[in-house]
C-alpha positions, -999 to +999 in steps of 0.1 A: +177+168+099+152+136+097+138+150+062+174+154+052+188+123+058+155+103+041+162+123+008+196+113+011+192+071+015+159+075-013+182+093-039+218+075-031+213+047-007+177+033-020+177+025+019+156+033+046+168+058+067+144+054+099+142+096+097+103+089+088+101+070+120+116+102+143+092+123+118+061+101+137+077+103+172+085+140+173+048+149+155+038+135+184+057+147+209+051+184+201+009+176+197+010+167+225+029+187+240+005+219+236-025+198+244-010+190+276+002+229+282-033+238+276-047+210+302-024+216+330-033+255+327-064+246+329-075+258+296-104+241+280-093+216+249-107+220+218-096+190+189-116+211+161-098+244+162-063+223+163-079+197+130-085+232+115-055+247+121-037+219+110-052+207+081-049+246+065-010+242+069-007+203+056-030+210+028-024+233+004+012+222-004-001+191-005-026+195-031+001+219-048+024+188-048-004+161-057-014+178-090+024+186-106+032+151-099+001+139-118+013+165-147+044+144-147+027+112-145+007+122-177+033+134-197+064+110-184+048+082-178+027+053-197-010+054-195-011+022-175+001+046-149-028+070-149-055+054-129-034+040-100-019+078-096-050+091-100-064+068-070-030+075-051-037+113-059-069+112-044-060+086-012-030+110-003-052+145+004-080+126+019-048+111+045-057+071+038-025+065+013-010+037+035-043+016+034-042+018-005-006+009-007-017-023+018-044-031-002-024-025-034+002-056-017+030-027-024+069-034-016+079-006-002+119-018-002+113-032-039+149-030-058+139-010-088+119+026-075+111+029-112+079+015-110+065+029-080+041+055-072+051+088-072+030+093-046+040+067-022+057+092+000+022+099+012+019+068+033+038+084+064+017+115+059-018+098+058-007+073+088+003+115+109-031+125+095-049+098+108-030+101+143-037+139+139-078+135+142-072+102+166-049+118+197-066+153+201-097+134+211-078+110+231-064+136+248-094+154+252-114+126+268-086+111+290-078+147+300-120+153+310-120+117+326-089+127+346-106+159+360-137+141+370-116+119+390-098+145+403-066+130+394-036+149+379-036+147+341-001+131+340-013+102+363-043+091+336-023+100+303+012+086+311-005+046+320-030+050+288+004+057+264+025+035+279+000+009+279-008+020+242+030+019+234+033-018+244+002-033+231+013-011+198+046-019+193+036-059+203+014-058+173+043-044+155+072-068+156+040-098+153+031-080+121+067-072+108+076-112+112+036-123+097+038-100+066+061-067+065+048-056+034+016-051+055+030-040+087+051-011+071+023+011+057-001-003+091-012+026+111-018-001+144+018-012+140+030+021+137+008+037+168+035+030+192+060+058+176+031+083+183+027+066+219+063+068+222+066+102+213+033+112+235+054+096+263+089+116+262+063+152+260+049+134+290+081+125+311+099+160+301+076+189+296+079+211+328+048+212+351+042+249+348+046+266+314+043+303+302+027+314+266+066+321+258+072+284+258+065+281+220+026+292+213+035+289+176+031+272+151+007+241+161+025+204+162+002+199+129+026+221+116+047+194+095+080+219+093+083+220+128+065+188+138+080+165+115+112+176+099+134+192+127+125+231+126+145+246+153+120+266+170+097+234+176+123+206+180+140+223+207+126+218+241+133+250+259+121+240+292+144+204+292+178+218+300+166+236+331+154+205+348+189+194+344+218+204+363+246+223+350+270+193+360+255+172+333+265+191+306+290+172+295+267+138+294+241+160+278+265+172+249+275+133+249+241+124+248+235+149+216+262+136+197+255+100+202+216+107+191+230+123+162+254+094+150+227+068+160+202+084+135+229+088+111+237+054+110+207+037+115+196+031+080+231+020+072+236-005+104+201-020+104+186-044+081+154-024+073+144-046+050+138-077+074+129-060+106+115-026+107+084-013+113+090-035+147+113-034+180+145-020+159+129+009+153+135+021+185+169+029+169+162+061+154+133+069+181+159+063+212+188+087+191+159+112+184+149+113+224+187+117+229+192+148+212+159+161+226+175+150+259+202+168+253+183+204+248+197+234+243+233+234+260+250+262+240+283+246+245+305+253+214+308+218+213+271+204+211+251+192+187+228+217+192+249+244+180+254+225+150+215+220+141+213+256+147+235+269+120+218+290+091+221+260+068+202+234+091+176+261+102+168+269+063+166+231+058+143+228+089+118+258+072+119+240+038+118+202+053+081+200+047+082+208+010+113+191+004+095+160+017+068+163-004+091+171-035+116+147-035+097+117-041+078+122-070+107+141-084+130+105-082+100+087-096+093+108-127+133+111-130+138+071-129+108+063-149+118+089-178+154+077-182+144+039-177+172+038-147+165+015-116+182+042-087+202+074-092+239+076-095+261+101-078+260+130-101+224+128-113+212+118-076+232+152-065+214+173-096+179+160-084+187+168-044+197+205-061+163+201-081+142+191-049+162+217-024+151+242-048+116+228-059+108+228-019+121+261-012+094+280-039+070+261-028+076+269+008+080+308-003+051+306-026+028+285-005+040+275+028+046+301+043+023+325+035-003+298+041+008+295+075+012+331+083-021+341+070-038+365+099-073+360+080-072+325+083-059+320+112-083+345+133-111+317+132-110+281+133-142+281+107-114+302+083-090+278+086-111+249+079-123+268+048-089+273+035-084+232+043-113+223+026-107+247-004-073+228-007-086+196-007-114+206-035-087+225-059-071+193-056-097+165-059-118+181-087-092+176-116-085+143-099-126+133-104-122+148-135-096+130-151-107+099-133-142+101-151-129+108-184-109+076-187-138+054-170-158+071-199-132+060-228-134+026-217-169+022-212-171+036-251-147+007-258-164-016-245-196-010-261-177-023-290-160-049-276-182-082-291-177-076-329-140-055-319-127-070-293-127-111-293-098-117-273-088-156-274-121-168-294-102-157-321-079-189-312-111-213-320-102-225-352-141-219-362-139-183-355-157-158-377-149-126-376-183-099-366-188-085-396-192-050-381-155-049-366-135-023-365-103-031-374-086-003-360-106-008-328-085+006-295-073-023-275-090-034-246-087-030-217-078+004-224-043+015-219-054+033-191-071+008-176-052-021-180-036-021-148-069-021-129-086-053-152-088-073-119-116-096-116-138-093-081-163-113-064-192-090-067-213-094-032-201-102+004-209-140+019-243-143+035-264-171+052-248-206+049-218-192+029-203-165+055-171-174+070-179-189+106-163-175+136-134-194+135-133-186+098-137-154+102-105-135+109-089-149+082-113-153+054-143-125+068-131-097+045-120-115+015-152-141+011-172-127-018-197-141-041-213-140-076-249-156-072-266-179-094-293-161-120-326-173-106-341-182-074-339-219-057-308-238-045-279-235-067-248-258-065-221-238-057-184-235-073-156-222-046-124-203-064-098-203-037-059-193-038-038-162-048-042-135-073-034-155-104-059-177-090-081-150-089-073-135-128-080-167-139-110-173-125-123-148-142-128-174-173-154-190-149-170-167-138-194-160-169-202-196-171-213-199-138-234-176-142-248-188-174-253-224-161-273-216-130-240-213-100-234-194-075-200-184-075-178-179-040-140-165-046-116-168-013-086-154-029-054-132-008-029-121-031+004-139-025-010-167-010-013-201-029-038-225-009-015-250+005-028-262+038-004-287+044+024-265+032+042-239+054+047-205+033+042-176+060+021-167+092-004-150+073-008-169+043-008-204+063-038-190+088-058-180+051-048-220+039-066-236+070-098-213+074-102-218+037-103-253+045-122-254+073-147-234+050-146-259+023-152-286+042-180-271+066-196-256+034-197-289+010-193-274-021-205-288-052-169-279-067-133-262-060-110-247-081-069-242-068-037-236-086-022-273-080+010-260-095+030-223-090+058-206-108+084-197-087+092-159-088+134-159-086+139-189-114+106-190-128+102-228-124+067-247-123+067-267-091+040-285-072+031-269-036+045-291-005+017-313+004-012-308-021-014-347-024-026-346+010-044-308+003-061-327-026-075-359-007-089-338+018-108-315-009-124-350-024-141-359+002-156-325+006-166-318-027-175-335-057-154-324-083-117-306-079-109-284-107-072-284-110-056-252-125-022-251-139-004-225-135+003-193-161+041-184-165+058-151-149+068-131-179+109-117-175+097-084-180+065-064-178+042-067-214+024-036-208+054-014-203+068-031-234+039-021-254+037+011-245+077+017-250+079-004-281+050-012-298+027-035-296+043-053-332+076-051-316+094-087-313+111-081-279+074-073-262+063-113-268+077-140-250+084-182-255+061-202-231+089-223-208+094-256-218+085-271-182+048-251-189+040-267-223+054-302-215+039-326-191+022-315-159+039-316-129+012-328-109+001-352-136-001-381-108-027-360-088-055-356-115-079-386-125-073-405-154-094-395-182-130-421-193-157-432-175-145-423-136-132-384-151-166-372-136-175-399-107-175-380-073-139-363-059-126-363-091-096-340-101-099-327-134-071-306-152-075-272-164-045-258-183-053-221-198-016-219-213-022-232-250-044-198-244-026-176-226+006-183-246-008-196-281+016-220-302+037-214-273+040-176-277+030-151-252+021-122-272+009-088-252-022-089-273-044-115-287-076-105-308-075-072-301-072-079-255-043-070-236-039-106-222-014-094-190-016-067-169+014-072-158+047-098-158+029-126-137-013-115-141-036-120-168-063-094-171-101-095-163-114-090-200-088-119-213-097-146-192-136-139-194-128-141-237-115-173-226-148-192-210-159-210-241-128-225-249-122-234-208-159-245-205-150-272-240-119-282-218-139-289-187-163-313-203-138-330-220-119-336-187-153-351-172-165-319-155-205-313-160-225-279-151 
């Protein structure tokens, strides 16, 4: 029912249903269900077996799943798709999906589907994976603790997921108000569901249970854990700790838990408040209808989810899961379509319903019914880690075999590939070039160009403790060639700070600097500005580093281009941002900002042609006329280079040469995307930004 309904809102409603949230609660609620069976009989507990038994049934459709999709990718897609759904391909078996999509900065309730990844599905499967190894050995311990004590099991697990629940779901509504893009894929803001879920097996699961009480298939198993299988889903033992004169409020109670998880993706605003306190919408209607049990009244829900149709839908819910996704993905990309209509959205549900059912008659289910493999836990984990290999080698493979292309490319790249020298009006052509040299970065590749810090801060330039939350992972540094004391450059600011940077970068390097990069993506350094929760906390530890660390100069965006009207504006307070950075640092190097492209370049390219007219794009007017901030900088001549100067940096005439932002420029890709330059671009740009720093007073 759960699976069903989140097919329904992706194809249709491009809404969030909340059925992946029941998915979580009722995984849990069956895992640990049978651990707490086994405990209170008195049965030793044994988290490998279970991770063995587990894994064999998750994995092989998985990995089934995981490679059609990347036969799609590579023949429906554009190669600027490859790489990322390679590394998706590979973060989805090995369960850890979500933390790529986080560190990716992914909208999961972006309008158009077209461009996401087809498998992105995977992030509520990694998030159960992880919670699969994590709560058998919670379990486990609490349940040997609770023994030593000689305490009832009940008494030390019911406080620990309670307590877990709050703290959990706490986190969650902070997170989903600081930075829902992060909070949605989090497995800490999402722990609570689990708790939740641990809670209800807790509070309902009869004291004294017989093997008959569902010895099955394990709660690993996703098609009756996750997705509503009959069998699993319905707690035999609830209804007989309930009198027959509440049958009526228990068939109430199964109706309103249907209609409330119905209607939850429909009633809620997902987009502005889940993963946090509303989503104990679907989880409250889900407990009601396992509240509700099994009341064979001819007017229960339960007699409804136990139809033929609902049980078949319930075996192939797994699969259709896994399916459906990567199906709508392939489908939108391929026709160029933003969301499914009604007929073609109802012909790829048919596609998907049938899709899942082979692969739960070819794979699933013989899988899971395999007496060799399930005899021994050491079988099972063989058949697991066979899986995982069948799926991860062409994965490797195909992974290498691009890296390999574009390392071959760029073995050519100084006489093939000049990127913006080719703009210096004393440019010579190499007189080795190829001029039917492959563009670089690859087309492959191009998606991944981003530039990186290379090492993490050490010694005088780690974050300090109160630094350190915010800016501890995301300090890096590129160190000075050389030994001695080096005078040291800070890059701080957002992604496009980041991209560009990577013009100054090799000239750092070349001129004896170490190099430290601060940059969050999505967050422009405005101290004095308020932008968000998160972004504001990385604005005032950056400056807190800046000014403890003394740095010999800083570059910052000192302008941004709004996303919805791509206007160049000047961030609230970065007058005051900017007096604060002269007296810690000698020189401020002021970048303007590059424009946000209408459309994607790449994907232009790739549909088009890289000749093709509509693929290039007019600079704005407001980006090639006067600078917004022109009252900030220092006024050119003798005081350009004194001490807390600001001096201008404008890569535009560059980016966007006479005023046109063409997709490629001496054979580079110059964006990766609609708002990003790429890597290789901006480091073809340094000798033409190092000619623009001197002449704005700045000295190496």
């Amino acid at each position: 029912m759960a699976i069903g309904l989140v097919v329904i809102y992706h194809v249709w409603l491009d809404r969030v249903s909340g059925g992946v949230d029941v998915f979580l609660f009722l995984s849990a609620f069956l895992l640990t269900g049978t651990f707490l069976r086994r405990a209170e009989r008195g049965e030793r507990l044994r988290p490998v077996p279970y991770w063995a038994r587990t894994f064999k049934r998750l994995l092989p459709p998985g990995a089934v799943v995981v490679l059609a999709s990347l036969v799609g990718v590579f023949t429906l897609l554009g190669a600027d798709r490859w790489l990322p759904s390679l590394t998706d391909a590979a973060a989805s078996l090995l369960q850890v999906q979500n933390w790529v999509l986080i560190q990716r900065g992914t909208d999961y309730y972006a309008a158009d589907d077209s461009g996401a990844s087809v498998f992105q599905h995977f992030w509520s499967l990694s998030i159960q994976g992880q919670v699969f190894l994590l709560w058998p050995v919670l379990i486990t311990a609490l349940v040997l603790l609770a023994r030593l004590l000689r305490i009832p099991v009940r008494g030390m697990l019911i406080p620990v997921f309670a307590a877990l629940t709050v703290a959990s779901l706490a986190w969650s509504v902070h997170s989903t108000s600081a930075a829902q893009q992060i909070a949605y894929f989090d497995t800490s803001a999402r722990l609570w569901e689990f708790a939740a879920g641990s809670l209800l097996a807790l509070a309902l699961m009869p004291a004294a249970t017989a093997a008959a009480n569902h010895e099955g298939p394990a709660p690993g198993e996703p098609t009756a854990a996750a997705h509503g299988r009959r069998r699993a889903a319905r707690p035999a033992a609830i209804p007989a700790r309930l009198s027959q004169r509440f049958l009526t409020a228990r068939v109430l109670a199964g109706w309103l838990g249907l209609a409330g998880l119905v209607s939850c993706g429909l009633l809620v605003d997902v987009q502005g408040a889940f993963p946090g306190w509303i989503a104990l919408w679907p989880l409250t209607a889900a407990a009601l209808v396992l509240l509700a049990g099994s009341t064979r009244h001819r007017l229960s829900v339960d007699r409804l989810l136990s139809t033929r149709p609902a049980r078949v839908l319930g075996d192939i819910s797994y699969a259709l899961y896994l399916v459906h996704w990567p199906l709508l993905i392939l489908y939108l990309a391929a026709t160029g379509n933003e969301r499914a209509g009604i007929v073609d959205g109802a012909v790829l549900i048919g596609v998907a319903l049938a899709l899942a059912w082979l692969l739960t008659l070819l794979v699933d289910s013989p899988v899971r019914r395999w007496g060799w493999a399930n005899a021994k836990p050491w079988r099972s984990a063989a058949v697991a880690v066979v899986a995982l290999a069948v799926g991860l080698a062409p994965v490797a493979g195909a992974h290498q075999h691009l890296n390999t292309e574009q390392r071959e490319a760029e073995l050519r790249a100084v006489s093939d590939n000049p990127g913006a020298r080719v703009l210096d009006p004393e440019f010579t052509p190499h007189p080795d070039a190829n001029p039917d040299a492959s563009v670089l970065p690859t087309a492959a590749m191009v998606t991944e160009d981003w530039v990186a810090g290379s090492d993490p801060c050490t010694g005088e330039l780690e974050p300090a403790a109160t630094e350190h939350e915010a800016l501890g992972e995301l300090c890096r540094t590129v160190p000075a060639e050389g030994s001695g004391d080096a005078p040291v450059l800070v890059s701080v600011g957002d992604s496009r700070v980041e991209q560009a940077s990577g013009a100054l970068i090799p000239l750092a390097k070349r001129e004896g600097w170490t190099m430290v990069t601060l940059w969050k993506g999505g967050c422009t350094y405005a101290p004095d500005a308020v932008l968000s929760e998160e972004c504001d906390a990385f604005s005032r530890a950056a400056r807190r580093y800046i000014e403890r660390v003394q740095p010999d100069a800083v570059v910052l965006a000192t302008t941004f281009v709004t996303q919805q009207d791509r206007v160049e504006v000047v961030p609230d307070g970065m007058a005051t941002s900017l007096e604060d950075l002269r007296r810690s640092t000698d020189t401020v190097i002021a970048l303007r900002a590059i424009p946000r492209l209408p459309h994607n370049p790449v994907t232009c390219v790739q549909d088009r042609g890289v000749e093709d007219p509509r693929c290039t794009t007019d600079l704005p007017d407001d980006l090639a006329g006067e600078r917004p901030d022109s009252a900030l900088l220092t006024p050119g001549g003798a005081d350009a280079g004194s001490p807390g100067s600001v001096v201008p940096l404008d890569l535009n005439p560059l980016v966007c040469p006479e005023r046109q932002c063409r997709p490629v420029v001496g054979k580079v890709t110059v964006f990766i995307d609609a708002g990003h330059i790429s890597g290789t671009y901006a480091a073809s740009m340094q000798d033409a930004v190092d000619q623009q720093l001197r002449s704005g007073g700045f000295e190496w």
